[in-house]
C-alpha positions as CSV (number, residue, x, y, z in Angstrom):
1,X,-4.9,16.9,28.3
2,X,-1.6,16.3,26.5
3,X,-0.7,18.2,23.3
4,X,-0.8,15.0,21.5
5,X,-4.8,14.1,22.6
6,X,-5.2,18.1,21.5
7,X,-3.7,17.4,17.9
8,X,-5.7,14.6,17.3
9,X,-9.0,16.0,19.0
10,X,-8.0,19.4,17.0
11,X,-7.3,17.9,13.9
12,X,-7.6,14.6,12.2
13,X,-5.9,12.3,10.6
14,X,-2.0,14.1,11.7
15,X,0.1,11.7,10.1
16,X,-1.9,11.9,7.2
17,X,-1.9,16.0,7.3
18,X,1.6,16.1,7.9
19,X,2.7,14.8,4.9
20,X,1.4,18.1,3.2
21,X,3.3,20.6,5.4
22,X,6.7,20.9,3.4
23,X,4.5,21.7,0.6
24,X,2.3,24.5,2.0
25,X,4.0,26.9,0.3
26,X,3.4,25.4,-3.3
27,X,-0.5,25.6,-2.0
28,X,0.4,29.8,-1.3
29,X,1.4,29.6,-4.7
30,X,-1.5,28.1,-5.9
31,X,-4.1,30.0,-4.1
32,X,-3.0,33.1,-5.2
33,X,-2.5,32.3,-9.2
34,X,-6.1,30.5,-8.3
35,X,-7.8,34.0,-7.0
36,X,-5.6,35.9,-9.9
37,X,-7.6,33.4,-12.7
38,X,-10.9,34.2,-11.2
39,X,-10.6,38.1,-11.0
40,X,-9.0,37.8,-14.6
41,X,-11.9,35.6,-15.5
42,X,-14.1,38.2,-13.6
43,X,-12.9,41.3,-15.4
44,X,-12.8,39.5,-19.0
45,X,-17.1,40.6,-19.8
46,X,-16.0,43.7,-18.4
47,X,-14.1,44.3,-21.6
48,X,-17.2,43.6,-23.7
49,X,-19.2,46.1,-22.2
50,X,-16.5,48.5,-22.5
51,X,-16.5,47.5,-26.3
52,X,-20.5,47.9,-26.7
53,X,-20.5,51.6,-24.9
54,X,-16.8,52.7,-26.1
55,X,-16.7,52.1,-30.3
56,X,-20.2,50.1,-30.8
57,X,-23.0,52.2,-29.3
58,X,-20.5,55.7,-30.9
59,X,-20.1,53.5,-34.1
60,X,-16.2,54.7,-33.9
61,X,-12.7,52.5,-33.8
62,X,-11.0,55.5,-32.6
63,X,-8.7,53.8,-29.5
64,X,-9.4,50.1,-30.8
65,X,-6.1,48.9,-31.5
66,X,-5.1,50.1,-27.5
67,X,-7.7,48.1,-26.3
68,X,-7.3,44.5,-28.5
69,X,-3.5,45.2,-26.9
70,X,-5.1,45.4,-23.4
71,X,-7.2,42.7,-23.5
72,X,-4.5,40.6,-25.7
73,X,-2.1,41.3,-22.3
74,X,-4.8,40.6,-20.2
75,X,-5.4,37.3,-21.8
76,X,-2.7,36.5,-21.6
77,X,-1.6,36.7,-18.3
78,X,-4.8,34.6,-17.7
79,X,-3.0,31.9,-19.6
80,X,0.3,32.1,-17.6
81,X,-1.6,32.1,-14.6
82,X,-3.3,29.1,-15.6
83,X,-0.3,27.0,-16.8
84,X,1.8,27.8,-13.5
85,X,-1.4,26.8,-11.3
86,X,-1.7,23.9,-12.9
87,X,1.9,22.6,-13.5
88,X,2.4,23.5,-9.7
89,X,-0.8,21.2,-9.0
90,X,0.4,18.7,-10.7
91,X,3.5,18.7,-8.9
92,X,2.3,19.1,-5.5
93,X,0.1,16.3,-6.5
94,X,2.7,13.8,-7.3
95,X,4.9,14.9,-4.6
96,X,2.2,14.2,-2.2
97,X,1.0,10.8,-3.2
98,X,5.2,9.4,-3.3
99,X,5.7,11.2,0.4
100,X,2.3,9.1,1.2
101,X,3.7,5.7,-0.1
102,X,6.9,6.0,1.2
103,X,5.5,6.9,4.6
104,X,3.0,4.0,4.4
105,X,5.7,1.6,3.4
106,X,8.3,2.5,5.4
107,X,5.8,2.8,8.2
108,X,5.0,-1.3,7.4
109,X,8.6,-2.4,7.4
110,X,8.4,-1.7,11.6
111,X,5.1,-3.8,11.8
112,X,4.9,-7.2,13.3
113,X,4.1,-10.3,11.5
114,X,0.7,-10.1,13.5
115,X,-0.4,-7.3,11.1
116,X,0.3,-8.8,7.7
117,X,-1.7,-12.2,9.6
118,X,-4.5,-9.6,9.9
119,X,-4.2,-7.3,6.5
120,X,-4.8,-8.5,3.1
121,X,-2.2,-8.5,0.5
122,X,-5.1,-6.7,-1.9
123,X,-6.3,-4.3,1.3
124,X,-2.7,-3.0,2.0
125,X,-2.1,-2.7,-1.9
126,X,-5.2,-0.7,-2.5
127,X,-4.7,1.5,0.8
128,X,-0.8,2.4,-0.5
129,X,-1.9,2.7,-4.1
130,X,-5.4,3.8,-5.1
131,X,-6.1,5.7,-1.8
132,X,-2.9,7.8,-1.5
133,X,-3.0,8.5,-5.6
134,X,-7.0,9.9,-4.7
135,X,-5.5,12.1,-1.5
136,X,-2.9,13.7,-3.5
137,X,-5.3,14.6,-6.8
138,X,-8.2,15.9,-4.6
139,X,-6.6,18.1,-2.1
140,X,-4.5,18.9,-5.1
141,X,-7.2,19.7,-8.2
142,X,-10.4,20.4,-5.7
143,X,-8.1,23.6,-3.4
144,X,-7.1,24.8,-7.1
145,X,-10.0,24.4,-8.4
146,X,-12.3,25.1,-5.7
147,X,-10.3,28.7,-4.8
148,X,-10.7,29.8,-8.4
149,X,-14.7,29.1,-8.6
150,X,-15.5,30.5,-5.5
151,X,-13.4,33.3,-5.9
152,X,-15.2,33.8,-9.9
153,X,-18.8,33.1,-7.9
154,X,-18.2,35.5,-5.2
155,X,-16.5,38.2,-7.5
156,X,-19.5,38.2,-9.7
157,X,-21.9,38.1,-7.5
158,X,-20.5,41.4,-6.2
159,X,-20.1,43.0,-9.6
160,X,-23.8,42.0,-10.7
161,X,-24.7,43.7,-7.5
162,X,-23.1,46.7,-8.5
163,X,-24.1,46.8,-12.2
164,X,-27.9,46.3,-11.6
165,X,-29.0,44.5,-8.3
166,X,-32.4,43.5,-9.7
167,X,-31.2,41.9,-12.4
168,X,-28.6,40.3,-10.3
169,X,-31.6,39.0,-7.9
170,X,-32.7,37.0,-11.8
171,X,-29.7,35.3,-12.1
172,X,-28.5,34.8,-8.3
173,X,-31.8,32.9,-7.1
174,X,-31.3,29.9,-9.2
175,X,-27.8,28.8,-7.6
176,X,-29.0,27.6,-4.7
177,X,-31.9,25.7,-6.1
178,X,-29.1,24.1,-8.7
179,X,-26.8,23.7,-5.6
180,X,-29.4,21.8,-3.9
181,X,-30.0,19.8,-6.7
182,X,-26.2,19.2,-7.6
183,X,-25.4,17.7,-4.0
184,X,-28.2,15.3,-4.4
185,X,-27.5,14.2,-7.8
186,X,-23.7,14.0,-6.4
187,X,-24.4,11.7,-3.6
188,X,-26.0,9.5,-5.8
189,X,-23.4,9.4,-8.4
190,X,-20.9,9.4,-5.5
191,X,-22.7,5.9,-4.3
192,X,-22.9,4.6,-7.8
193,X,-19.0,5.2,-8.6
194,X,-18.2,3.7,-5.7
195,X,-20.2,0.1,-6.3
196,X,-18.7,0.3,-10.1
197,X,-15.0,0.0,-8.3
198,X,-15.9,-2.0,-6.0
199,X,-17.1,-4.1,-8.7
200,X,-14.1,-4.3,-10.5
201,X,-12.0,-5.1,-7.7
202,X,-13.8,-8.0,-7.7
203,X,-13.9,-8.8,-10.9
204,X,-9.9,-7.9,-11.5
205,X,-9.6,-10.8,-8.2
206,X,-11.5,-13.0,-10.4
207,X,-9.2,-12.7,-13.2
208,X,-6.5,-13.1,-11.3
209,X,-7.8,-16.0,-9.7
210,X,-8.9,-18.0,-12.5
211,X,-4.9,-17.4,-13.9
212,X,-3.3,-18.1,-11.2
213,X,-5.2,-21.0,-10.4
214,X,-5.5,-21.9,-14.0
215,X,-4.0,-25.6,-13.4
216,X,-6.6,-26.4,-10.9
217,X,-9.4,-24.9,-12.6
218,X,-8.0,-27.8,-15.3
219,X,-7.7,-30.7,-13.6
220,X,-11.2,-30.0,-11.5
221,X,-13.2,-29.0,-15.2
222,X,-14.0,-26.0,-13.2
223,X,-14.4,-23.8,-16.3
224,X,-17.8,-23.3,-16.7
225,X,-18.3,-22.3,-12.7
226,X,-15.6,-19.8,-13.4
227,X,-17.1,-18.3,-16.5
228,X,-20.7,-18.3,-14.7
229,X,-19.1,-16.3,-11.5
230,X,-17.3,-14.0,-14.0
231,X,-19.9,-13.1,-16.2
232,X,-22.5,-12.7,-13.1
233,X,-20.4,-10.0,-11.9
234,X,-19.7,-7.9,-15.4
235,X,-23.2,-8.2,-16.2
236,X,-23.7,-6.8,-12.7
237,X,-21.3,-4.2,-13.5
238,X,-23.1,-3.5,-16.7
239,X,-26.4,-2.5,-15.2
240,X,-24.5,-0.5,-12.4
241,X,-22.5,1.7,-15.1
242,X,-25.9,1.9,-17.5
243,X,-27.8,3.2,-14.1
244,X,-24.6,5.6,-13.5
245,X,-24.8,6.9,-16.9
246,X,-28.3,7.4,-17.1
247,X,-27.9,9.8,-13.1
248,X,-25.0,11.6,-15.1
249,X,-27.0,12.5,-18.5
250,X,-29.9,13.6,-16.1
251,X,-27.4,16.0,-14.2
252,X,-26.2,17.4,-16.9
253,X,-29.8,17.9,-17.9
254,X,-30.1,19.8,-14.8
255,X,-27.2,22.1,-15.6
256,X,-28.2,22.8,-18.8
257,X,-32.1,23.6,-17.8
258,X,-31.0,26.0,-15.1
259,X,-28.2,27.5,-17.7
260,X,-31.4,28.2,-19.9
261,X,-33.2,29.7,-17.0
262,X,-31.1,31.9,-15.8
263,X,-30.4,33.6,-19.3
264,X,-34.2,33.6,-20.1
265,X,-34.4,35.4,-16.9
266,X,-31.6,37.7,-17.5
267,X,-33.2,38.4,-21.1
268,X,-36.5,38.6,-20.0
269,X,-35.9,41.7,-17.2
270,X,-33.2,43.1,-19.0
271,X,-34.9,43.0,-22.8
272,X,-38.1,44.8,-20.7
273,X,-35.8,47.6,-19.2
274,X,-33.6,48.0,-22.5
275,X,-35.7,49.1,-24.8
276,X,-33.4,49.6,-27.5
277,X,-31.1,51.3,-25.2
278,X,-27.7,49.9,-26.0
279,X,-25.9,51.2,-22.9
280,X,-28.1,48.5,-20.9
281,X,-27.5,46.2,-23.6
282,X,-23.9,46.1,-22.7
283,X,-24.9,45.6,-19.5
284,X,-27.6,42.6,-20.4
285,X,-24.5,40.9,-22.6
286,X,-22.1,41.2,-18.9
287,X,-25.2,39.9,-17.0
288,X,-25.4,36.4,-19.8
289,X,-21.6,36.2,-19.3
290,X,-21.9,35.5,-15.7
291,X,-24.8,33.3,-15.8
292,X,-23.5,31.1,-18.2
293,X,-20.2,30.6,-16.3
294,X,-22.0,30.7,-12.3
295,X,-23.8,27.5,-13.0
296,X,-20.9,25.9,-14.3
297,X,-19.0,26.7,-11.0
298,X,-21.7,26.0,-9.0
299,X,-21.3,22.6,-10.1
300,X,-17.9,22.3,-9.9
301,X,-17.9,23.6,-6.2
302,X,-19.9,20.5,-5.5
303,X,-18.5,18.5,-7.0
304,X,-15.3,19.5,-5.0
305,X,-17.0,20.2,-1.7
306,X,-18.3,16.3,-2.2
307,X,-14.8,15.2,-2.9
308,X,-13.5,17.0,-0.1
309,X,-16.0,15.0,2.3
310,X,-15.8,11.4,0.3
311,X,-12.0,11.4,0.4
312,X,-12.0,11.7,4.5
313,X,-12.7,7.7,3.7
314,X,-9.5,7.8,2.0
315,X,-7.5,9.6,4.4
316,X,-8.7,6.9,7.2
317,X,-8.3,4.0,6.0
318,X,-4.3,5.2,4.8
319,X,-4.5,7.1,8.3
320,X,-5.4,3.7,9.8
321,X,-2.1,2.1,8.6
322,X,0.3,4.7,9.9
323,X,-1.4,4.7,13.4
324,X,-0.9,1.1,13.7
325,X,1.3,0.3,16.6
326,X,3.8,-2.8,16.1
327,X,3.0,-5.8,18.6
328,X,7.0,-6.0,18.5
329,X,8.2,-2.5,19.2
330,X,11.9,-1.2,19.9
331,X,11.5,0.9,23.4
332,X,12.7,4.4,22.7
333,X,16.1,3.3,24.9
334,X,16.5,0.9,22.4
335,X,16.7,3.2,19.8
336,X,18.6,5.8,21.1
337,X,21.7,3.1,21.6
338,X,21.1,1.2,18.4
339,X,18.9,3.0,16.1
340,X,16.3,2.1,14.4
341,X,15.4,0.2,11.0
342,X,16.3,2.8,8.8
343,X,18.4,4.7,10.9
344,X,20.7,1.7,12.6
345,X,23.7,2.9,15.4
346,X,25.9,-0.4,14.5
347,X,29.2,1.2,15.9
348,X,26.8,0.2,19.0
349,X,26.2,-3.3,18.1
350,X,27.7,-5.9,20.2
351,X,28.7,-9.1,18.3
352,X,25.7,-12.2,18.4
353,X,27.3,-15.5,20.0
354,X,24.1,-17.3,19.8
355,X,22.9,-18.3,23.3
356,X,19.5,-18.4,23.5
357,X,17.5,-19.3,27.0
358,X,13.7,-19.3,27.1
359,X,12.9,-18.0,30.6
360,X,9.4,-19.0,32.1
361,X,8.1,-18.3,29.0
362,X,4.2,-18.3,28.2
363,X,3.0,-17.1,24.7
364,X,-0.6,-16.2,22.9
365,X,-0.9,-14.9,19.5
366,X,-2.2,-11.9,19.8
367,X,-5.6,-12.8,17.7
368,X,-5.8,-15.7,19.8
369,X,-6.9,-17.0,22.8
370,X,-5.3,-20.2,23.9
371,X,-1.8,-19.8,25.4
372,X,0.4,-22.0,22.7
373,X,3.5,-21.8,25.6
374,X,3.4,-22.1,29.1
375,X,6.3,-21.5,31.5
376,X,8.8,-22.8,29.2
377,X,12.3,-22.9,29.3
378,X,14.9,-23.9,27.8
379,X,18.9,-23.2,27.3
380,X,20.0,-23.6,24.0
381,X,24.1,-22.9,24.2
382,X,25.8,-21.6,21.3
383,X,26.5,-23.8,18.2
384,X,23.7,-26.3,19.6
385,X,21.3,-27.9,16.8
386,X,17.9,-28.0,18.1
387,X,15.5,-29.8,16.1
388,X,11.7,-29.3,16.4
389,X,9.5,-31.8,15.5
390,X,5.1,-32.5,15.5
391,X,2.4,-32.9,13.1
392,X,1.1,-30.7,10.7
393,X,-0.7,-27.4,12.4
394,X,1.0,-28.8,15.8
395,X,2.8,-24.9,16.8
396,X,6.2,-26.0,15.3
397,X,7.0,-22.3,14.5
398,X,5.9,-20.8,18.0
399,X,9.9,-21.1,19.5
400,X,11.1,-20.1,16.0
401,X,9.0,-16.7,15.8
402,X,10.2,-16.1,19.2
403,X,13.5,-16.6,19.1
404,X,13.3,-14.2,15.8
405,X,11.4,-12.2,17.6
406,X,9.2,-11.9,15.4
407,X,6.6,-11.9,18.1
408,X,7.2,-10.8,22.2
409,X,6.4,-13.3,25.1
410,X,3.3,-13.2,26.3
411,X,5.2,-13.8,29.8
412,X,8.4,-14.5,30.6
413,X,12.1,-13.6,29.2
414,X,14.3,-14.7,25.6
415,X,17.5,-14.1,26.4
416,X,20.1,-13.8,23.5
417,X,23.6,-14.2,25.0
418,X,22.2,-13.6,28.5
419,X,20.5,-10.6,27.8
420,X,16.7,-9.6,27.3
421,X,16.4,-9.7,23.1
422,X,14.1,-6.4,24.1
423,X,17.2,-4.5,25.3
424,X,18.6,-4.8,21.4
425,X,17.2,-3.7,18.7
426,X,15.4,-5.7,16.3
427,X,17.5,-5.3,13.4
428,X,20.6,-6.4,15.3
429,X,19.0,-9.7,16.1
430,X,18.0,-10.4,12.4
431,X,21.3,-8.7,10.9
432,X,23.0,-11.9,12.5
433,X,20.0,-14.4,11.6
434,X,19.8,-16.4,8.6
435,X,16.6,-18.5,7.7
436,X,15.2,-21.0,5.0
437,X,11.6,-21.2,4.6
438,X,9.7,-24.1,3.5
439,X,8.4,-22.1,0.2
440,X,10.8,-20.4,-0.9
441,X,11.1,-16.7,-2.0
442,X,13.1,-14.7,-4.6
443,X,12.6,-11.4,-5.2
444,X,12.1,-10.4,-9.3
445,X,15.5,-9.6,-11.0
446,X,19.2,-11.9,-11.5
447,X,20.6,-14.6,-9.7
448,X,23.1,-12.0,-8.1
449,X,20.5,-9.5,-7.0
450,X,19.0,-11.9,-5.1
451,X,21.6,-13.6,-3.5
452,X,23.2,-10.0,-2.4
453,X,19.8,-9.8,0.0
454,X,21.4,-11.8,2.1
455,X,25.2,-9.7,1.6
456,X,24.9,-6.3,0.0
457,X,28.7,-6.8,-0.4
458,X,29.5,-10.2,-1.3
459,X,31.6,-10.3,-5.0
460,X,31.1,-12.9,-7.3
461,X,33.8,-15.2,-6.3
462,X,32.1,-15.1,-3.0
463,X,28.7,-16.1,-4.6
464,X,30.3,-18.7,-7.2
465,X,32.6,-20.4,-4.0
466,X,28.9,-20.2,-2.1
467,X,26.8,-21.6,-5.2
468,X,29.0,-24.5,-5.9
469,X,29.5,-25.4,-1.9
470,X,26.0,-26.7,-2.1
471,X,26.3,-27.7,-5.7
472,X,24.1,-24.9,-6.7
473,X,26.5,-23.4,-9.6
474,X,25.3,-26.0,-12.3
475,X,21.5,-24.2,-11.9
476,X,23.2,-20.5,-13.0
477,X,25.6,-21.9,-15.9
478,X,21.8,-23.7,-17.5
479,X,20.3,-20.2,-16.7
480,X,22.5,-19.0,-19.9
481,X,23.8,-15.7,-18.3
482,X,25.5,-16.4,-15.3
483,X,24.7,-14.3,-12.0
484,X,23.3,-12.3,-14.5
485,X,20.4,-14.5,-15.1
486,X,17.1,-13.8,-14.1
487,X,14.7,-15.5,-12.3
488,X,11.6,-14.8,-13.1
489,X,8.6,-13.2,-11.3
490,X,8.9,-14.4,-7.1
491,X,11.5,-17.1,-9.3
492,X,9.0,-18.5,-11.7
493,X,11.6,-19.4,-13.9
494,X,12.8,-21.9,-11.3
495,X,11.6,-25.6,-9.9
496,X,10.8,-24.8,-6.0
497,X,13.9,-27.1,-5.2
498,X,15.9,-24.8,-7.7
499,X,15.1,-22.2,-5.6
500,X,15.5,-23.3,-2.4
501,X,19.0,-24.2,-3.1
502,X,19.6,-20.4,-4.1
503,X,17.7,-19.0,-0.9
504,X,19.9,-21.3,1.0
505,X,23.1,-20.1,-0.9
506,X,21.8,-16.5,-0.1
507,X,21.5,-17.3,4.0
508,X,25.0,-18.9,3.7
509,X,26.2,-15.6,2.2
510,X,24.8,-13.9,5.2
511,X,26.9,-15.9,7.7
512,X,24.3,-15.6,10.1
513,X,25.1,-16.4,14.2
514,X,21.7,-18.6,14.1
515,X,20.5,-20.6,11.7
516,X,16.7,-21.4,10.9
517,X,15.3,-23.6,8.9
518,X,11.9,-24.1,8.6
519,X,11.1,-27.5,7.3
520,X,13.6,-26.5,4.3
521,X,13.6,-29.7,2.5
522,X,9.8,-30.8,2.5
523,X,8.8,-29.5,-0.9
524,X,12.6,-30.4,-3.0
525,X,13.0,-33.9,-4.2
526,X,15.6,-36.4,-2.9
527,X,18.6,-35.9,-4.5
528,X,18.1,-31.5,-3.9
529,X,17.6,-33.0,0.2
530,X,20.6,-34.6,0.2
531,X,22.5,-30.9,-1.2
532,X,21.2,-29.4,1.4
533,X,21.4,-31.2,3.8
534,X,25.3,-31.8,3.1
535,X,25.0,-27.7,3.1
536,X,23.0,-27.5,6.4
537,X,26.1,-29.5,8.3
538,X,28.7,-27.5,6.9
539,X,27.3,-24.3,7.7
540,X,25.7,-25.1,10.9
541,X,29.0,-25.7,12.5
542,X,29.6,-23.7,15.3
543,X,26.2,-22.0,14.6
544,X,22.8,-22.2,16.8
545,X,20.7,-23.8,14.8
546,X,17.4,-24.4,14.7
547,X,15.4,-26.6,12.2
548,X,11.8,-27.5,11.9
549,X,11.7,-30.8,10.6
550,X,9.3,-32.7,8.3
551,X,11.3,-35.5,7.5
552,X,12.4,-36.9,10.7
553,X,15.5,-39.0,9.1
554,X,17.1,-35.7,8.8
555,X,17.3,-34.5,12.1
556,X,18.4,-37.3,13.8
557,X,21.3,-35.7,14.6
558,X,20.3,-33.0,16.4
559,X,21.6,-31.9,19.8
560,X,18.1,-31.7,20.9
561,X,14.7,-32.7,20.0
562,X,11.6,-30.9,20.8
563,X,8.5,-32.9,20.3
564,X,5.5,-30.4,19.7
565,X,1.7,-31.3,20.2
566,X,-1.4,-29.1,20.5
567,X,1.3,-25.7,20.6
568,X,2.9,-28.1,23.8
569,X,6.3,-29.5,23.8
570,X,5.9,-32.8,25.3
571,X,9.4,-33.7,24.6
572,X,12.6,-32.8,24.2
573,X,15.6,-34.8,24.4
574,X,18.2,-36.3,21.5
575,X,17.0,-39.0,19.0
576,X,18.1,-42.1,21.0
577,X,17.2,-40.8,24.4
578,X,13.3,-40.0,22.6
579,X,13.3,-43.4,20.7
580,X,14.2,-44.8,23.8
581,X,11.0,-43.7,25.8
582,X,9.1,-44.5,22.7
583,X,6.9,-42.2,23.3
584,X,5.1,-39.6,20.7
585,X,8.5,-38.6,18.9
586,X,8.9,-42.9,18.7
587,X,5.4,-43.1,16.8
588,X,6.0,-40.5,14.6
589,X,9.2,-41.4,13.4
590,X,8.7,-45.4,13.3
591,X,5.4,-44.1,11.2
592,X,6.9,-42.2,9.0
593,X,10.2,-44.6,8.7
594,X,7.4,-47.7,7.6
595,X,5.6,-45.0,4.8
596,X,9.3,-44.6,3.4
597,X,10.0,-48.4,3.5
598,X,7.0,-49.1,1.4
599,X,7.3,-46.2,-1.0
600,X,10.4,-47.4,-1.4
601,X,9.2,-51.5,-2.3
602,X,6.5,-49.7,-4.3
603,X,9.0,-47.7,-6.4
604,X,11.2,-51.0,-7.1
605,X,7.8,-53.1,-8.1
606,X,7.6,-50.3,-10.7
């Protein structure tokens, strides 16, 4: 067995684990300002039956103003001890839940596109947020916690033992009925927190939902059906929170009962053997002390011992993230020659001409099972425009994603300039590749922020010469501020064709070896088309360019077509040589040229 399989059979959830290592000394710290607390907390009655026997019981004050000092200094250490246990808590706390999230994103930024396809936006949000934050505060608060009641529990139990064992018998037989009773109470409240957040998870998604999708909820009069789904699940969460208070109010019943037991106990044997005798009444008032402050740590040991087992859930679901091997990996000779994502070699990098060749190349999504390529090829030479072209659903974006590799044949080879894309790195394929989505994405902040994604360098002459290349400057001077301008949440504060314009300007900024865009113009109007399109030849030049087309009057230009059907090509050739054969790529472009002709009559009538 490999030391690896012994680490993971040995102890769970590593990468989880490992994040607390550089801290283990903050958790010396802690445990032993935590076992300082409970022998201060220990000794404290002590003092009161030192009191009672030393100036009570003699009725004297002879040595009084010593002891106040004593138990002042005492006191007071108690509350040092306290404040650096906790502040260190706190600290170790935050630390751990921002290594956590940094891990877990970082660890995302290496996945494949196949893992986001698989993973909720909501799922990976809660895992980063709400289950590293619970991590950090339990291991954090619970081993604090949990040392210092313990160490108070087991201290007085050995100090009761040593006073007066039978009356230490009174007090200790009730803790493990009110353990018992604790754990079960626990579960259930455990069970019933659990289906209140669940519960408002959903009811936060419905919020969300019904603003987001406010317009539609409009024009369908879905209002009532929205308010009817709403209210169904806060009433629901209503009667689970009632039912969760009324579990709590009876535990803390239970608390409170055995409390009363165990010092009716304590009084009964110890009022019988007093007599009067206020030596044992010191004793009796030591005995309540403990009592009193057992059952409250017996609690709060459950409580953390229940944590400790609950947030395992936690630690797997986050643990599940960071074992999750990318479909696209980097072989470790890879990154040895040209780094990593975060770490990239680029004194290593060879330049990117643009030469693609698919070799024999068969594909299937990894969640699927129908091969959407088989034993294709294809050379695409540098500065060729390759225009790929099929109905909606058809597998248009299959050669794209490969040639981005943003997934691996299945079979077969992608060369980039006559090499295996495998034997580079990631990173140095998509340094040197620029692409254009259909919806278009900008990040929250200014014009210039956004537009320096695609060159961390560029000045802004560089993004004013870009921006009014593709007639895109006119957009920023309305904005009011210039570069400076912002554009809204995922650019809100722009029309979609407003935006595409920028995320073009920012892929021009780039100067990318390969160009991709992915049916860019389908969602701007006319007159935006006609700006980029102007852009798209001026920038193509000399580039490998590859463009998934909607609008078939756009690409008839194109080096090469490739007709897609089903996840096939069934043709590939340039415009005349495919209307020529009149074949699919004929029907679908003398259909679509006929629905322009008449949209175009129809707008005139009007």
């Amino acid at each position: 067995m490999s030391t690896k399989q012994k680490n993971r059979k040995g102890l769970p959830y590593p990468k989880v684990l490992a994040v607390f290592k550089p801290y283990l000394w903050v958790f010396g710290v802690m445990l032993l300002f935590g076992l300082y607390s409970g022998l201060v907390d220990i000794c404290l009655p002590l003092f009161q039956k030192y009191a009672i026997e030393n100036f009570i019981k003699p009725g004297t004050v002879q040595g009084l103003g010593l002891f106040c000092i004593c138990y002042a200094l005492f006191f007071l250490s108690r509350v040092i001890s306290d404040f650096i246990s906790s502040f260190q808590t706190a600290r170790v706390e935050a630390l751990i839940a921002r290594d956590m999230r940094g891990k877990c994103f970082k660890h995302m930024q290496s996945l494949s596109f196949s893992f986001f396809n698989q993973n909720s936006v909501g799922y990976l949000h809660s895992r980063i947020m709400s289950d590293t934050s619970r991590i950090g505060g339990v291991i954090a608060w619970d081993f604090m916690s949990g040392i210092w009641n313990l160490s108070y529990l087991i201290g007085a139990a050995v100090v009761m033992l040593i006073l007066d064992w039978k009356l230490a018998i009174c007090v200790m037989v009730i803790v493990p009925v009110l353990a018992l009773g604790a754990a079960l109470f626990e579960k259930r409240l455990r069970g019933l927190n659990k289906e209140v957040r669940e519960l408002n998870s959903q009811i936060s998604g419905k919020f969300n939902e019904s603003i987001t999708g406010s317009r539609t909820v409009r024009v369908l009069g879905a209002e009532e059906k929205m308010k009817s789904g709403f209210f169904a699940l806060t009433d629901k969460m209503k009667r689970t929170a009632v039912l969760t208070a009324k579990v709590r109010a009876s535990f803390i019943c239970l608390i409170a009962f055995s409390t009363s037991l165990a010092l009716a106990l304590v009084l009964w044997r110890g009022g019988v053997i007093a007599q009067g005798d206020l030596e044992y009444i010191a004793k009796l008032s030591v005995f309540m002390t403990y009592a009193m402050n057992m059952m409250e740590q017996v609690q709060w040991v459950v409580n953390a011992l229940a944590d400790m087992i609950f947030v395992r859930v936690n630690m797997e679901r986050v643990s599940k993230i960071l074992e999750t091997k990318s479909d696209v990996p980097d072989s470790p000779e890879v990154v040895e020659r040209y780094g990593d994502t975060f770490n990239p070699k680029k004194e290593n990098w060879e330049p990117l001409h643009g030469d693609i060749t698919f070799e024999d190349v068969s594909f299937m999504y990894p969640d699927g099972n129908e091969w959407v390529l088989e034993h294709f090829d294809l050379h695409v030479p540098k500065g060729t425009n390759v225009a790929i072209v099929g109905e909606t659903g058809a597998g248009k974006s299959t050669l794209v994603n490969l040639v981005c590799r943003f997934y691996d044949p299945t079979k077969g080879r992608v060369l980039i300039d006559g090499r295996d894309a495998k034997e580079r790195s990631q990173l140095w394929l998509h340094s040197s590749l620029g692409y254009v989505l259909q919806t278009p994405h900008l990040f929250s902040g200014s014009v210039a922020e956004n537009l320096r994604y695609g060159n961390p360098n560029a000045t802004e002459e560089e993004m004013e010469a870009v921006l009014r290349e593709i007639d895109a400057w006119r957009i920023v001077e309305r904005m009011g501020k210039g570069l400076a301008s912002d554009v809204g949440e995922g650019g809100d504060l722009l029309s979609t064709g407003e935006k595409q314009l920028l995320s073009f300007a920012r892929v021009m900024l780039a100067n990318p070896s390969i160009l991709v865009l992915d049916e860019a113009t389908s969602s701007v109007d006319s007159h935006t088309e006609q700006l980029i399109q102007k852009a798209t030849e001026r920038v193509s030049k000399g580039r490998t360019c590859f463009m998934i087309a909607h609008r078939l009057s756009t690409i008839r230009s194109a080096d090469i077509i490739l007709a897609v059907k089903d996840g096939k090509i069934i043709e590939r050739g340039s415009h005349a040589e495919l209307m020529a054969e009149k074949g699919y790529y004929y029907r679908l472009y003398t259909r679509q040229y006929e629905d322009e002709q008449t949209s175009i009559v129809l707008d005139k009538k009007e």
